[in-house]
C-alpha positions in Angstrom: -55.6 172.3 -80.9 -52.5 172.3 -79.2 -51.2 175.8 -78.1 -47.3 176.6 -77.4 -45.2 176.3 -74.9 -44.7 179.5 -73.0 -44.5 180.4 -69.3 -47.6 178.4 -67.9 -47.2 175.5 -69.3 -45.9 173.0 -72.2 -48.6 172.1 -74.6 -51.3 174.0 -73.3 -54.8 172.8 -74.9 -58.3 173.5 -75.7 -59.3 169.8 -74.4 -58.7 168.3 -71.6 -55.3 169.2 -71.2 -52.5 166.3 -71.9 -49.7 165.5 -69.3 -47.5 168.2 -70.9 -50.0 170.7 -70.5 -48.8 171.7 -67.0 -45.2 171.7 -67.9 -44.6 175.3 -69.9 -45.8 179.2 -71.0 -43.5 179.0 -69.9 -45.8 180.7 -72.8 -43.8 181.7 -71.2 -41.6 185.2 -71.5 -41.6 187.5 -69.6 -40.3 191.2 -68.7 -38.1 193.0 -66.0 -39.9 196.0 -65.9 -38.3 199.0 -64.1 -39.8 202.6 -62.5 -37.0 204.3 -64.1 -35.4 205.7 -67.1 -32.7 203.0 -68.7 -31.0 201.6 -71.8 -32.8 200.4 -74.7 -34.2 196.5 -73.4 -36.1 193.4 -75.0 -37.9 191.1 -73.5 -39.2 187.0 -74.5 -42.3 186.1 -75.7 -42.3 182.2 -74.0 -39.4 182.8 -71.7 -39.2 184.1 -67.7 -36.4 186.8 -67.8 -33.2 185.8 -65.8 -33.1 189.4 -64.2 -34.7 189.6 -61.2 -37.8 191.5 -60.3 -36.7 194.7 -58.0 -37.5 194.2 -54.4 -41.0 196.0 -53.9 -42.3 196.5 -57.0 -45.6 194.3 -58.3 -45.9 193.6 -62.0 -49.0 192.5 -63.8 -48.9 190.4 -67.5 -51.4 189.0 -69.1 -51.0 186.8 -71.7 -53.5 185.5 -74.8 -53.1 182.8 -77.2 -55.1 182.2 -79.6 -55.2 179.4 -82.6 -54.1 179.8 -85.9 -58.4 179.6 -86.9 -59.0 181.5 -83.8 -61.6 179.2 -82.7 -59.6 179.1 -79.5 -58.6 181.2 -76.6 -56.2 180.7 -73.8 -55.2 183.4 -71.8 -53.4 183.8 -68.7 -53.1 186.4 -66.0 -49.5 186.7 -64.0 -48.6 188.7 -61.4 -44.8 188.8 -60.1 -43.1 190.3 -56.9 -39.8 191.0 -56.0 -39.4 190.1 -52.2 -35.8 190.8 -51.8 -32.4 191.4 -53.7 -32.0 187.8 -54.2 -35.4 186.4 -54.1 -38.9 187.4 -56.2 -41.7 185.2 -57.4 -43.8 184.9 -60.7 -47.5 183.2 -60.2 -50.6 182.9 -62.5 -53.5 181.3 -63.6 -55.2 180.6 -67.4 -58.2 179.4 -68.8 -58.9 177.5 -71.9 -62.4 178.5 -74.5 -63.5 177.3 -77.4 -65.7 179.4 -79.6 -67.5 176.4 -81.8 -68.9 174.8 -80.0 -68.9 177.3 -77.1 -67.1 176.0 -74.1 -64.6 177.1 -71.3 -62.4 175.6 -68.5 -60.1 176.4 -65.8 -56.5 175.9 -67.0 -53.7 175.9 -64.3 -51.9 176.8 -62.2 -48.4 178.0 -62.4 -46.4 179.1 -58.9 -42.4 180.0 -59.7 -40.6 180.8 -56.8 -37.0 182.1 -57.5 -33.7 182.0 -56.0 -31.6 185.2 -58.1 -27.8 183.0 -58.2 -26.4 186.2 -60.2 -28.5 189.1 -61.4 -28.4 186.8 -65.1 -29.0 183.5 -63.1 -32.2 181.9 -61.3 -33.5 178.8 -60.1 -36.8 177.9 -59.4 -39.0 174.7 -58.1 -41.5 175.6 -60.5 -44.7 174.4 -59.7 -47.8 173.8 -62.1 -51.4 172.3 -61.0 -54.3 171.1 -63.0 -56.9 170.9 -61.0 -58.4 167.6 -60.4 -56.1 166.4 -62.9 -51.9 166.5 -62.2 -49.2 168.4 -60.9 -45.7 169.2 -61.9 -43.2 170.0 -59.8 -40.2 171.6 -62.4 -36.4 172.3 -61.1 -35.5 175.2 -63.6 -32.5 177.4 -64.6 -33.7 181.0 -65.9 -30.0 182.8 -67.6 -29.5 185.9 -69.5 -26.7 186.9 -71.7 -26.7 190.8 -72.7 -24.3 192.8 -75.4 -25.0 196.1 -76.2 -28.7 196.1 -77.4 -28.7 192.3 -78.0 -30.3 189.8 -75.3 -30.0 186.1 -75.4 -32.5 184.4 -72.9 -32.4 180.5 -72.2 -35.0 178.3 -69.8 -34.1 174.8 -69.3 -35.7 172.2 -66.7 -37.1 169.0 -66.4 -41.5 168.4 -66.0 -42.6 165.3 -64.4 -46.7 165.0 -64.5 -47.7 163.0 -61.5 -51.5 161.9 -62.4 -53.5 163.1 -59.0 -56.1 160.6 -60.3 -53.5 157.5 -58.6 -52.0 156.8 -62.3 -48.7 158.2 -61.0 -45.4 159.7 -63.1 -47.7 160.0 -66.5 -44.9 161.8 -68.5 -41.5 163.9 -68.4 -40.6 166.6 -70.3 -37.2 168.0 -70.7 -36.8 171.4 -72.8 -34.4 174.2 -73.5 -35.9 177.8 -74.6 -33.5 179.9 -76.4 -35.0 183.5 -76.9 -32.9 186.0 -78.8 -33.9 189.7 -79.0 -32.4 193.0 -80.4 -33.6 196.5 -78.7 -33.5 198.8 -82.1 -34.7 201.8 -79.2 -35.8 201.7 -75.5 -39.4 201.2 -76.9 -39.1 199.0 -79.6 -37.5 195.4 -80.0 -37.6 192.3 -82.4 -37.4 188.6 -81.5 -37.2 185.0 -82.1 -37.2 181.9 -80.2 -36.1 179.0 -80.8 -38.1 176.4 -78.2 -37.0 172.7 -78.5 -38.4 170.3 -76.1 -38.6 166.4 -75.7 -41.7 164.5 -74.2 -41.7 161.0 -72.8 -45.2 159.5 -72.0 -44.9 156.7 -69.5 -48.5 155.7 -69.2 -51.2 154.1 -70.8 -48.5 153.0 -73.1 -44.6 154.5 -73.9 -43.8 157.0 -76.4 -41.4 159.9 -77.0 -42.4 162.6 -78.7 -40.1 165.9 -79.9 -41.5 169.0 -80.5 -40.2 172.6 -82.0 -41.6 176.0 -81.5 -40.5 178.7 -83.6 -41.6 182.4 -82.3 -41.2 185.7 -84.2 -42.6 188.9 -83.0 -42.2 192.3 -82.4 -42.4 194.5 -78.8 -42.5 198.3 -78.0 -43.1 200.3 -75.0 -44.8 203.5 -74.6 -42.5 205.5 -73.3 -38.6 205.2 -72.8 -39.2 204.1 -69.0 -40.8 201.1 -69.9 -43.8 201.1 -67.6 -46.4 199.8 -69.6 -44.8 197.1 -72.5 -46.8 195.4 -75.2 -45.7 192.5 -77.1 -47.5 190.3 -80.3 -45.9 186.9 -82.1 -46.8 184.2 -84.4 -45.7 180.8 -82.9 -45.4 177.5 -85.2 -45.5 174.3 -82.8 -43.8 171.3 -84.9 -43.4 167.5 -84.3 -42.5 164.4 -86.9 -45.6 163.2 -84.5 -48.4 165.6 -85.5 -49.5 166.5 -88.5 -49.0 170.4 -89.6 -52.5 172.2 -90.3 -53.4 175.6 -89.5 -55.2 175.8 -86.9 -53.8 173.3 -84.7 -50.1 174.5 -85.4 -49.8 178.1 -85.5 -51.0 180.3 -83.0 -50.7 183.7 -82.1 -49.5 185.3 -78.8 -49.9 188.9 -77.0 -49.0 190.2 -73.9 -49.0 193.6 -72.0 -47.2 194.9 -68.8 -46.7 197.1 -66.4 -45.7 197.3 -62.8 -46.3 199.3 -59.0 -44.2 199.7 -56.4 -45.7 198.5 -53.2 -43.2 199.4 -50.8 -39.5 201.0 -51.3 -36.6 199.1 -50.8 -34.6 199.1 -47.3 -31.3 200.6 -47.4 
């Protein structure tokens, strides 16, 4: 079972997890969540926003995914901090279970240190680390186009997996994310993604593998301030190199967020 690629990492798995699985979550998607009142806002399901985070303020998002015959579980837990005007970072860890037979492992984890270019443009070094197993060190572009009520969010970057075991540059991946949402109110929004990404195994033997993911869901908000945000989706993961079933390509995603301010920005 192979789950999406969202803001932790590319082809997250049950199993041991492959050489792409430190390279997304980029499941994945996330939200700019503001103290105050403002204009109706979406948010990406797979995606980090290109807004920054304001300066001060904490937010907390988990995330679950779960398989199409939900036999397996794969949540994360992100935290992200704005430090300054221009600056902010999103970190997190997941974990992988499987309900039959009963097992559970530590997943990775995913560091994303941000440089705000614009208030619609970041870059980030984004780093991912498999314990034990490989580390990817991802150059990033996070960008956000807004009209009216309508967002378009894009990710792009490039995820070399060096093998920590001595088997070196095991695979690359190179994907663009494309997330479009429309705010119908403050507190509800509709989305779909559109998630192409290309994987080239170097080692034990060459191969190139593409790979869709197609995300629709829905989000809403308690209240018109958007503190606390909740968002569900289906996800359907599909290569010419893997056979379509069920279980092993549609999965289901979830997240909730909300945020603290930890100190008030200078003047």
């Amino acid at each position: 079972m192979t789950f999406p690629m969202g803001p932790g990492n590319m082809g997250r798995s049950m199993r041991a997890p492959p050489s792409r699985f430190a390279s997304v979550i980029a499941l994945v998607a996330l939200t700019v969540l503001l103290v105050t009142p403002r204009t109706a806002r979406a948010y990406p399901m797979l995606l980090w926003p290109a807004s920054p985070f304001p300066e001060g303020n904490l937010w907390v998002f988990p995330f679950t995914f779960v398989s199409g015959d939900g036999q397996f579980i794969n949540p994360y837990l992100y935290g992200a901090l704005g430090l300054s005007e221009r600056w902010d970072v999103i970190a997190g860890v997941s974990g992988n279970f499987t309900l039959n037979p009963g097992s559970a492992s530590f997943g990775v984890v995913d560091v994303s240190p941000r440089y705000l270019v614009t208030p619609q443009l970041a870059l980030s070094p984004r780093i991912f680390y498999t314990p034990g197993k490989s580390l990817v060190i991802s150059p990033e572009v996070h960008a956000a186009w807004t009209q009216d009520k309508f967002t378009l969010w894009v990710n792009a970057g490039l995820r070399p997996s060096l093998d920590l075991n001595g088997g070196g540059i095991t695979s690359t991946t190179a994907f663009t994310y494309f997330s479009a949402e429309y705010a119908f109110t403050p507190q509800i929004w509709g989305l779909f993604e559109v998630d192409p990404y290309l994987t080239l195994t170097h080692s034990p033997s060459a191969s190139l593998q593409p790979t869709m993911q197609l995300v629709a869901g829905v989000g809403f908000a308690l209240d018109p301030q958007q503190t606390h945000l909740f968002e569900i989706a289906a996800i359907a993961t599909l290569s010419p190199n893997t056979s379509f079933s069920y279980a092993g390509s549609i999965s289901y995603g979830a997240w909730y967020a909300t945020s603290f301010e930890l100190w008030k920005k200078q003047p």
